[in-house]
TORMARKOL-195314 format. One record per residue (C-alpha): residue number from 1; x, y, z. Coordinates in steps of 0.1 Angstrom, whole numbers, always signed. Each point is the difference from the previous one (the first is absolute). Last residue first. Example, Ala and Ser with C-alpha at 12.3 -4.5 7.8 and 13.67 -1.06 7.14 Angstrom:
2
<atom num="2" X="+137" Y="-11" Z="+71"/>
<atom num="1" X="-14" Y="-34" Z="+7"/>
//
This chain:
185
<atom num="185" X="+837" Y="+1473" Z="+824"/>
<atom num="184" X="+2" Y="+22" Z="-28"/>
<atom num="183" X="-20" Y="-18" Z="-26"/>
<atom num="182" X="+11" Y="+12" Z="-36"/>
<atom num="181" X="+4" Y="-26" Z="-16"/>
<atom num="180" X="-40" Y="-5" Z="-10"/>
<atom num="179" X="-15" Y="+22" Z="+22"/>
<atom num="178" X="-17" Y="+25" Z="-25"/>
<atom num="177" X="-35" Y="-6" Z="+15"/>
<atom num="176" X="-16" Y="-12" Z="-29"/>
<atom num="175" X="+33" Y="-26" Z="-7"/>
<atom num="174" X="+0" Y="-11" Z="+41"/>
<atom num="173" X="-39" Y="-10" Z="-12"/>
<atom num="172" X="+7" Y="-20" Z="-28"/>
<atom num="171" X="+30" Y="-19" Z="+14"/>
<atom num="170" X="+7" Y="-21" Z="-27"/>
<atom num="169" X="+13" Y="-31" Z="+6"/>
<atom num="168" X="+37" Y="-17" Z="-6"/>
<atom num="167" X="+22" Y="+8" Z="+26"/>
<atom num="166" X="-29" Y="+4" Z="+28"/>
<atom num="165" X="+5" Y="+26" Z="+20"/>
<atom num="164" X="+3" Y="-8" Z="+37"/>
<atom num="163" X="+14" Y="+31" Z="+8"/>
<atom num="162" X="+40" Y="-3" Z="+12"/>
<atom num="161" X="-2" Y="-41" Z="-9"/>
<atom num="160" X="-16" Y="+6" Z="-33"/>
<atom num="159" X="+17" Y="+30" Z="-8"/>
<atom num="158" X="+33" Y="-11" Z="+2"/>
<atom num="157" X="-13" Y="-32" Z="-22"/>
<atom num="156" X="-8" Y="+29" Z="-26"/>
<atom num="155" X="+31" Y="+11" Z="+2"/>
<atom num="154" X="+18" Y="-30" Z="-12"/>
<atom num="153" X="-22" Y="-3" Z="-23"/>
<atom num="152" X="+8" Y="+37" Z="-14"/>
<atom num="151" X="+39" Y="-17" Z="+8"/>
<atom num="150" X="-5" Y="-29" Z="-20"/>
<atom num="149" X="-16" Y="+24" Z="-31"/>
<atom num="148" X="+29" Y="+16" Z="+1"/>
<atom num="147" X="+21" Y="-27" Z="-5"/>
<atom num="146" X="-23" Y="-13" Z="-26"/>
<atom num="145" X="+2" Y="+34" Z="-24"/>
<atom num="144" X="+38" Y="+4" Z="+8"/>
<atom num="143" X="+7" Y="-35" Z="-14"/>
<atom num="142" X="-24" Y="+7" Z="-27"/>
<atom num="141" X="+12" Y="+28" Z="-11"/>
<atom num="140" X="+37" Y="-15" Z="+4"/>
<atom num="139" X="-10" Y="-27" Z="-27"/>
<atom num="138" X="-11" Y="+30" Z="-24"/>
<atom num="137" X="+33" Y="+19" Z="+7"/>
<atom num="136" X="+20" Y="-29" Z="-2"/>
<atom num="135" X="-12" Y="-11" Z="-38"/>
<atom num="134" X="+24" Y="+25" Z="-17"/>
<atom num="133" X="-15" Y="+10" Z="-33"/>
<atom num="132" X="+12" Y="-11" Z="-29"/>
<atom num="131" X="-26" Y="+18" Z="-32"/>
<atom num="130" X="-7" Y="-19" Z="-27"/>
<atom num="129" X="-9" Y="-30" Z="+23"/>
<atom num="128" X="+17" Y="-23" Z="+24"/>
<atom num="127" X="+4" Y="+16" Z="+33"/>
<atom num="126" X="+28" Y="+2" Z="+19"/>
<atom num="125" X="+17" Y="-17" Z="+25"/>
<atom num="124" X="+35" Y="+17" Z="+16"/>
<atom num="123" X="+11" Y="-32" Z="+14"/>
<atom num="122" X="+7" Y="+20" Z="+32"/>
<atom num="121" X="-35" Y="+18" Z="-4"/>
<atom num="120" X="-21" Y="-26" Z="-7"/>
<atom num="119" X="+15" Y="-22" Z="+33"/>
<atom num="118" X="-9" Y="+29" Z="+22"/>
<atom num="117" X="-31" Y="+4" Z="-14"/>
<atom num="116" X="-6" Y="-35" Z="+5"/>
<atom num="115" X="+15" Y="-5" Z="+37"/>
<atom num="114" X="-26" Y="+31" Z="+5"/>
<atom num="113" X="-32" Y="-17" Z="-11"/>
<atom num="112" X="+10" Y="-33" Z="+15"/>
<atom num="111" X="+5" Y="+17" Z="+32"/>
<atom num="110" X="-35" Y="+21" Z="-6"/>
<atom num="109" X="-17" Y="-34" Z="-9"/>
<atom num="108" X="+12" Y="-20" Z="+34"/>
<atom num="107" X="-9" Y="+33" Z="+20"/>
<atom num="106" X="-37" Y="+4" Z="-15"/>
<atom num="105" X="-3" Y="-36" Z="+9"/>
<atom num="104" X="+7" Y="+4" Z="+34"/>
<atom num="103" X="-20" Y="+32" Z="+1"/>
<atom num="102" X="-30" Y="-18" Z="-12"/>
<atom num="101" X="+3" Y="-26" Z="+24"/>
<atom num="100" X="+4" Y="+27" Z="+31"/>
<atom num="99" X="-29" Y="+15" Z="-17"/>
<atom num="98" X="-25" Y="-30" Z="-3"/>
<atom num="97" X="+8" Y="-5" Z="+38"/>
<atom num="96" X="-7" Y="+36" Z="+8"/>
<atom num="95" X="-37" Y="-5" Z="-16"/>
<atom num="94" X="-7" Y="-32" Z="+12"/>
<atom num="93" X="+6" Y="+17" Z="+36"/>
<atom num="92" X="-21" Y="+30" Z="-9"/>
<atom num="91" X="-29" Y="-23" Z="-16"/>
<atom num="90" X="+4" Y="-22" Z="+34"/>
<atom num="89" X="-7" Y="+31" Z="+20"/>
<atom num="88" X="-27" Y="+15" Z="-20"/>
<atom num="87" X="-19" Y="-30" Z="+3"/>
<atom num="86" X="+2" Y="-23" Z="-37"/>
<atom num="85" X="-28" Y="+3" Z="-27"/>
<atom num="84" X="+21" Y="+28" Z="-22"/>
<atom num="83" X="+30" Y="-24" Z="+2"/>
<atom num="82" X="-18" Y="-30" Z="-20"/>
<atom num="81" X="-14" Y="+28" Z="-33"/>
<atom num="80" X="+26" Y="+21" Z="+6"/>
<atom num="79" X="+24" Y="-1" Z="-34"/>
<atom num="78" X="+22" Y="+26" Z="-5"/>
<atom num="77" X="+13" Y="+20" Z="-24"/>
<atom num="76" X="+24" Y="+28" Z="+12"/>
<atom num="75" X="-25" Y="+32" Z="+9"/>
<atom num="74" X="+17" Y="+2" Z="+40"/>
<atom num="73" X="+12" Y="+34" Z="-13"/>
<atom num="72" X="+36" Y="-4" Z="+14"/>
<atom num="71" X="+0" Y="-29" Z="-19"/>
<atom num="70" X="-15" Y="+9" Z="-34"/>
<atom num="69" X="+26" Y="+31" Z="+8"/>
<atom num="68" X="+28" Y="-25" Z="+1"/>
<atom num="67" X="-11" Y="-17" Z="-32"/>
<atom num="66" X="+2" Y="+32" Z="-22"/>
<atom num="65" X="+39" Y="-5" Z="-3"/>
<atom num="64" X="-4" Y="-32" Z="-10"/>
<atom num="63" X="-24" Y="+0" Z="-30"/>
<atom num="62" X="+8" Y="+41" Z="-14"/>
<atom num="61" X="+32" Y="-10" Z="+1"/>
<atom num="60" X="+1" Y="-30" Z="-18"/>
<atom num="59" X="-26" Y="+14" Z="-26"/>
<atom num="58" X="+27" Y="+30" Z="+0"/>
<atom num="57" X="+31" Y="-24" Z="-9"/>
<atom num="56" X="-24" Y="-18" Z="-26"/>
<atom num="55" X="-8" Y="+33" Z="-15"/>
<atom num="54" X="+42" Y="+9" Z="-8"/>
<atom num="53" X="+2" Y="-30" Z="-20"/>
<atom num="52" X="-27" Y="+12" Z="-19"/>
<atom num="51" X="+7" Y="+35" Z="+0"/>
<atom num="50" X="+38" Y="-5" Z="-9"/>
<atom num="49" X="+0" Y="+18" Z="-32"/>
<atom num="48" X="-33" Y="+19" Z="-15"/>
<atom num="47" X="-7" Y="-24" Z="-26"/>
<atom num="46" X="-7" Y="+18" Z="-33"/>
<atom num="45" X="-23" Y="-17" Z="-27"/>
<atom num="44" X="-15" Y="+39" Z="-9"/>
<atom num="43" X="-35" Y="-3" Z="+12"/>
<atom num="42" X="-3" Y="-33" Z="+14"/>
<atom num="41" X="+31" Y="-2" Z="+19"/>
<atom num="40" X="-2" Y="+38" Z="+12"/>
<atom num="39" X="-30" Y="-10" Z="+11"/>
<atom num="38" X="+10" Y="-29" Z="+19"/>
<atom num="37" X="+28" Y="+17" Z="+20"/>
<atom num="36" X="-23" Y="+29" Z="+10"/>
<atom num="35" X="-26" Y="-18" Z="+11"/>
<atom num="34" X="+28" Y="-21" Z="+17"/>
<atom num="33" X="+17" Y="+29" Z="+15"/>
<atom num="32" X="-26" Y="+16" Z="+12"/>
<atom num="31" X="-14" Y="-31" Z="+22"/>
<atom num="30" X="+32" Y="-8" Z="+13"/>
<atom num="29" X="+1" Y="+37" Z="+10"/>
<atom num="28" X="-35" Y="+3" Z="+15"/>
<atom num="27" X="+4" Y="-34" Z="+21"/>
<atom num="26" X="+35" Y="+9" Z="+8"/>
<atom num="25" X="-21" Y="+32" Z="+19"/>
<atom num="24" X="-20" Y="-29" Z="+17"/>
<atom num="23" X="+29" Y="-20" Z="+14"/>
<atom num="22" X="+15" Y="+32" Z="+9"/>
<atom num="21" X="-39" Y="+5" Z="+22"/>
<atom num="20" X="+7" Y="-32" Z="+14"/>
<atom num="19" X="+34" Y="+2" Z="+11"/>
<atom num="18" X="-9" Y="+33" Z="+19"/>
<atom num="17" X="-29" Y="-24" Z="+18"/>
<atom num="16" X="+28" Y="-25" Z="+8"/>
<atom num="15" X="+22" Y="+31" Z="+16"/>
<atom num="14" X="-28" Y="+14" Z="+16"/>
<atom num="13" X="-10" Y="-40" Z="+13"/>
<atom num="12" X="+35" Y="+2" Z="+12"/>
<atom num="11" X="+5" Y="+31" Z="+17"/>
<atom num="10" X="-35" Y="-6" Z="+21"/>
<atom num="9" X="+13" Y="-31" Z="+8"/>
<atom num="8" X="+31" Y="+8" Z="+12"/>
<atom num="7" X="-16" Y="+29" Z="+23"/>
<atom num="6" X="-16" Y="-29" Z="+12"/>
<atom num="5" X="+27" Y="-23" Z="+10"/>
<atom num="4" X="+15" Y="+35" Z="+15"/>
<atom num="3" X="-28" Y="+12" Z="+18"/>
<atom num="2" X="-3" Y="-40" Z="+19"/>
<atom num="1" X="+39" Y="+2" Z="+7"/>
//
């Protein structure tokens, strides 16, 4: 049961780390299709058609499909300033307390998340703008994006109770070594 909880792990942070590096290749195409977008705009008053309705889809992706990886990467935000001063022990235990809140909440907005898109795409929303682009796509993206990032917490709480790894702090020295999800028992 242990090999398998971790073999898990080590499928998810790949898969959150794969996330990542799409999130950066939309970076590259949102970014060419701007440039492009507002030179054609000042040079010859063209709009290219669809790009920005089409960018706001990719900003959505590039936001909530990255956050698993910020997860998996223990690089999420954080403030220590109290939890950094508590025993090891106690800073663990805070630690998977924080978590099991976190992953109440994430479940609360990933239901909400989904009852939208579902809702957007029976009434068949679009967008309001020269171009009507379905809004369940972009509501779904977000849906998928928080889901995933549950079960990257999710994980990470595996890993907390099979190693004693802290959900949300860097492990500086497991990162040198290569370690990081990759522990084999």
């Amino acid at each position: 049961m242990r090999q398998a909880l971790l073999a898990c792990a080590r499928r998810t942070n790949a898969l959150s780390q794969g996330m990542a590096r799409l999130t950066g290749l939309l970076i590259i195409v949102l970014m060419l299709a701007v440039v492009a977008d507002s030179l054609l705009r000042g040079a010859a008053n063209i709009a290219i058609w669809g790009v920005l309705e089409l960018s706001t889809m990719m900003l959505l992706a590039l936001v909530y499909l990255g956050l698993p990886a910020t997860q998996a990467e223990r690089v999420n935000f954080r403030v220590s300033v109290f939890t950094d001063r508590l025993p090891r022990r106690a800073n663990l235990a805070l630690g998977g307390l924080l978590l099991l809140l976190q992953l109440a909440l994430l479940a609360i907005l990933a239901w909400f998340s989904w009852r939208s898109a579902l809702f957007s795409f029976h009434r068949q929303e679009v967008s309001i703008g020269l171009v009507e682009i379905p809004l369940w796509p972009h509501r779904t993206l977000v849906a998928v994006g928080l889901t995933l990032l549950w079960w990257q917490a999710f994980v990470s709480g595996i890993e907390l109770v099979l190693h004693g790894k802290h959900p949300y702090e860097l492990d500086l020295k497991a990162e040198v070594e290569g370690a990081i999800g990759r522990q084999a028992a």
